[in-house]
Steps between C-alpha positions, in 0.01 A plus 500: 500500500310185535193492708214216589155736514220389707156670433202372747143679480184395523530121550759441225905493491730557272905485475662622190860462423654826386868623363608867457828581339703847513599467144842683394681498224875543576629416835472865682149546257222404802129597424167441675243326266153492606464309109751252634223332765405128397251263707285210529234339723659157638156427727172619542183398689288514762609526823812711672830520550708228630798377607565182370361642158742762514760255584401299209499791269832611596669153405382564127526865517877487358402326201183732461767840515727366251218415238366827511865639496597241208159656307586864614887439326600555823705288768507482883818471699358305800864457632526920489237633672464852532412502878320239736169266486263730654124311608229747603 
């Protein structure tokens, strides 16, 4: 699961690009990692959220995911998703 985290408080915003895999070993071998979670903040400042940041962020967030993914020994099959984009 890939996922583009905003964090706004007290004057200041943040978005951090994050990557969670459900490592397995064999092909019916699925298990839930909480270890497997790997992130990293892409903007902060003052100020709060906004669209055409987000919009911004979310052309580079790709290349963000598969760095941490590449670091994590991990990969991302952006052509398989699991399920829909969700925005909320």
């Amino acid at each position: 699961m890939v996922m583009l985290v905003c964090t706004s408080e007290a004057g200041n915003v943040q978005y951090e690009a994050a990557v969670t895999f459900f490592p397995h070993n064999d092909e019916e071998d699925y298990a839930v990692s909480y270890d497997a979670y790997f992130s990293k903040v892409i903007y902060e400042g003052k100020g709060r959220r906004s669209k055409k940041r987000e919009q911004q962020l979310l052309s580079e967030f790709r290349d963000h995911i598969d760095e941490l993914a590449q670091q994590a020994g991990g990969e991302v099959h952006w052509e398989q998703p699991l399920r829909e984009a969700r925005w909320g």
